[in-house]
C-alpha positions as CSV (number, residue, x, y, z in Angstrom):
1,X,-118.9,6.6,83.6
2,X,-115.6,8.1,85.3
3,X,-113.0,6.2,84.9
4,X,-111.3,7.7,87.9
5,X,-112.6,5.3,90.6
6,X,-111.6,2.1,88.7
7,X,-108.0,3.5,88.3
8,X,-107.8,4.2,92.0
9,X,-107.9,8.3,91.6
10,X,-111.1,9.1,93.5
11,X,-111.8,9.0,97.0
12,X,-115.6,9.2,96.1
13,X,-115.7,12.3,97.9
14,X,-118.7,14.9,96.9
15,X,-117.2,18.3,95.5
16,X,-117.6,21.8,96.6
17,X,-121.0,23.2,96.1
18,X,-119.6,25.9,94.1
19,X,-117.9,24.2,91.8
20,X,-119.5,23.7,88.1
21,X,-121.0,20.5,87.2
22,X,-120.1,17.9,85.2
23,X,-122.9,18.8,82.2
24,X,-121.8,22.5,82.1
25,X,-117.8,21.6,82.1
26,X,-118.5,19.6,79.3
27,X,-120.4,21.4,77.4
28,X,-117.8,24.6,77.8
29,X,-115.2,22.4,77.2
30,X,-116.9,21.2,73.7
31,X,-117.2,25.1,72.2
32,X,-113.9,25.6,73.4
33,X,-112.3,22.8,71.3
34,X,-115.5,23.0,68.7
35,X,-113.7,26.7,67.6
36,X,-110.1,25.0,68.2
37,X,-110.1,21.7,66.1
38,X,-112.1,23.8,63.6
39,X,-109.3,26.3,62.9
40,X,-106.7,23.6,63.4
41,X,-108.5,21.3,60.9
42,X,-108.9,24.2,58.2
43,X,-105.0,24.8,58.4
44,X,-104.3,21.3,58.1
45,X,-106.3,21.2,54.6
46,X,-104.8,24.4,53.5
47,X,-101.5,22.7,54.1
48,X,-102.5,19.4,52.9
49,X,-103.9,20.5,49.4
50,X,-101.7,23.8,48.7
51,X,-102.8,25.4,46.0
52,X,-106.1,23.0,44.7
53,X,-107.7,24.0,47.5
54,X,-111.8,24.7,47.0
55,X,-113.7,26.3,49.3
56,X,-116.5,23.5,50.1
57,X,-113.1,21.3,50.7
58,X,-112.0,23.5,53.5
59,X,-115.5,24.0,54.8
60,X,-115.6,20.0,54.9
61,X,-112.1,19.7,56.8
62,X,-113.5,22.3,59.0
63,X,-116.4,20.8,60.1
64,X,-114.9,17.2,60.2
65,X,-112.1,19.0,63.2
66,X,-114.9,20.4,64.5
67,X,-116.9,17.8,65.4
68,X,-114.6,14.9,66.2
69,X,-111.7,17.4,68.6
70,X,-114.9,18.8,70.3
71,X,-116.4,15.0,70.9
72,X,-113.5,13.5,71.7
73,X,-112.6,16.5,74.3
74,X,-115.8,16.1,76.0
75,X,-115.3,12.2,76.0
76,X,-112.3,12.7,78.1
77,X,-113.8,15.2,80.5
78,X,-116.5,13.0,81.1
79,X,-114.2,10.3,81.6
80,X,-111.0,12.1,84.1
81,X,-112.6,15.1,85.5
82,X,-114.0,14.7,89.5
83,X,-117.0,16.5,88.4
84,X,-118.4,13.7,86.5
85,X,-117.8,11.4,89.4
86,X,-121.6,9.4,89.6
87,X,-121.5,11.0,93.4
88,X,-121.5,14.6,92.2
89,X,-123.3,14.2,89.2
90,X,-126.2,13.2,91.3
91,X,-125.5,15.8,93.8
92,X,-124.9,18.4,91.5
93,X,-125.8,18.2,88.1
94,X,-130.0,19.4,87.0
95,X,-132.1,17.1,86.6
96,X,-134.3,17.6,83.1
């Protein structure tokens, strides 16, 4: 699913063995931004609503940032990073 072969920025090369695979980068990569869009999404409310703001409102905005910066983050790791290259995810990545 990389898009870095059709754009002509893979080699389709295998990586190091010690590097991390695709499955762990993105999920790291989606806690990382889950926290993130989270936080940014709550200040976003608080400036949005000023002083009407509720608390189930905020917990809503929250979640909302949550889910959609940490989906789309891991979307676009899937999609750029050389780990998720089909050659090193069948290299690399376990197998469940």
């Amino acid at each position: 699913m990389a898009l870095r072969k059709a754009l002509g920025y893979s080699e389709g090369d295998l990586m190091r063995s010690d590097c991390k695979p695709c499955s762990r980068l993105m999920r790291q990569t989606a806690g990382i931004f889950t926290v993130g869009g989270a936080f940014g999404f709550w200040v976003l409310c608080r400036l949005h609503y000023g002083p009407r703001i509720t608390v189930p409102r905020s917990l809503r905005w929250a979640a909302c940032g949550a889910v959609s910066t940490s989906s789309a983050t891991a979307l676009l790791v899937r999609l750029f990073s050389p780990e998720c290259e089909l050659q090193n995810i069948a290299a690399y990545d376990i197998k469940r």
